[in-house]
N, C-alpha and C positions, 0 to 999 in steps of 0.2 A: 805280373803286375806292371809291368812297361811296356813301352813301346817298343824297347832292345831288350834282350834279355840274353843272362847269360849262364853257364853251365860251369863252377869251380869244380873239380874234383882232385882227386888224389887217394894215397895208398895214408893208412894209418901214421899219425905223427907228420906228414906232409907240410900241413898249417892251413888245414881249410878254415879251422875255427878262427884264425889269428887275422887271417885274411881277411876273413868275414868281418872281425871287428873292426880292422884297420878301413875297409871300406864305410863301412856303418860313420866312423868318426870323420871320414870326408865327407858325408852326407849322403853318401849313397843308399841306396833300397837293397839292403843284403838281408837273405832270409840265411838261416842258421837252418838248413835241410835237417842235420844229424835232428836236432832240437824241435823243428815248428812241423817239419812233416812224415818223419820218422815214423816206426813203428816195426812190430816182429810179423812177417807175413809169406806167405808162398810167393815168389818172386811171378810165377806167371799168372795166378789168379789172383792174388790181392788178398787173399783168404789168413786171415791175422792166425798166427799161430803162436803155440803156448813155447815160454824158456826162451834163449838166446842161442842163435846160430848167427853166426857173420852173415851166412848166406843168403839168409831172410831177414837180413837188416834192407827195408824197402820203405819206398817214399808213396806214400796216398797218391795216385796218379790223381785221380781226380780234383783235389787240391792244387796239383800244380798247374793241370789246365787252367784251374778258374784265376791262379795268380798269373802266370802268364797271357789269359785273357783280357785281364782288366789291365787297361794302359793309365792310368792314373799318372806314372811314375816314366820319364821318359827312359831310363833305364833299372835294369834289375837284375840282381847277380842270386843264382842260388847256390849256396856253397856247403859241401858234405857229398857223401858217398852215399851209394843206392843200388841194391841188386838189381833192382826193374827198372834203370836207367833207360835200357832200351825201350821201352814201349812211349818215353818221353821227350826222347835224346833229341828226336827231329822238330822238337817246339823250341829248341833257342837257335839263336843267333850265332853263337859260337859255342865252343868248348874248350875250358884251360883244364889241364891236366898239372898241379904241382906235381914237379918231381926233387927228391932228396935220395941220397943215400941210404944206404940200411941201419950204418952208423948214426947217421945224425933223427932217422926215425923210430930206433929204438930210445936215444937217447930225450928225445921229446916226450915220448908216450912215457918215460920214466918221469920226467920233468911235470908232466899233466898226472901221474898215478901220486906224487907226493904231493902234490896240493887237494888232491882227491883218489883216495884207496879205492873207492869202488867204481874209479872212471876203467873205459878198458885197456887192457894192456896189464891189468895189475897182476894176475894170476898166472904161471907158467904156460898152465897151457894156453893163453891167449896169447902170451907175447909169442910163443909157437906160430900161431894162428897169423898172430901180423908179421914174422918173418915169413912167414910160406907164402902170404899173399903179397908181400913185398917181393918176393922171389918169379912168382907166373903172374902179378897184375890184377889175377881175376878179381871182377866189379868193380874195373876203373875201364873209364871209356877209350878207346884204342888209336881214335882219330884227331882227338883233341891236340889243340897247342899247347905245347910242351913247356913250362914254364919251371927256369931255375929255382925251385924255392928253399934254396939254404942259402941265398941272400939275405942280407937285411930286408925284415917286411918291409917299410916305406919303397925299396926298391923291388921288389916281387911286385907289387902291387902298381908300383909304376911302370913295371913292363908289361902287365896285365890291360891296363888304361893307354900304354903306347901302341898296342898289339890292334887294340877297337879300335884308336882314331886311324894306324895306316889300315885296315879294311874297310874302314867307311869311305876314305879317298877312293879305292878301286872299282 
């Protein structure tokens, strides 16, 4: 949906969502991935499938093209996680990766599971699920800029917005 665009991700408990809002309240164009394009699916064919698996937590490729198509927005952050990242990875601009500790991400997914029980993270074996995937990474993008996110948000977010203007300079 812009003219820049940009790719948040991270591991479970990170602060993609927190990001997202904090951009959103600067005025920015942040789409909430987990929320607006989300869905249960075979990560290589798109093929929506039944129950929850991490690993077919996958974003509508096709949606994202057409948001990133339309430049309406001179820039545009999409922020959340996505098994079929790769087949989209190469339509932005850049890639931030929040990264935290396993401490401070188990401790948020707790923090996010007591204001809502059925958010994930709530059930043994998922907090399983998000230390293993905190543990090897898998379906976080590899190459992205690495970004402190157990800062205070204002400042996550303004190392995020320091990072895009020094590579417009170059």
């Amino acid at each position: 949906m812009g003219i820049r665009n940009y790719l948040i991700g991270g591991v479970s408990g990170a602060g993609k969502t927190t990001v997202c809002n904090e951009l959103q309240r600067r005025g920015y164009y942040a789409i909430h991935g987990d929320r607006e394009l989300a869905y249960q699916g075979d990560p290589e064919t798109g093929t929506p499938t039944d129950g929850f698996k991490p690993e077919h937590h996958i974003w509508h490729v096709d949606k994202v093209k057409a948001l990133v198509a339309n430049q309406d927005e001179e820039v545009t952050f999409f922020c959340g996680g996505s098994r079929n990242f790769p087949k989209f990875i190469d339509l932005f601009d850049d890639v931030f990766v929040l990264e935290v500790d396993l401490e401070t991400s188990l401790r948020r997914i707790d923090e996010r599971v007591a204001l809502d029980p059925t958010d994930w993270g709530g059930r043994p074996e998922e907090r399983e699920i998000s230390a293993r995937i905190y543990q090897t990474k898998e379906g976080v993008p590899k190459n992205g800029i690495i970004i402190n996110a157990t800062a205070p948000i204002a400042h996550v977010v303004d190392e995020i917005l320091q990072q895009i203007e020094a590579n417009e300079r170059q």
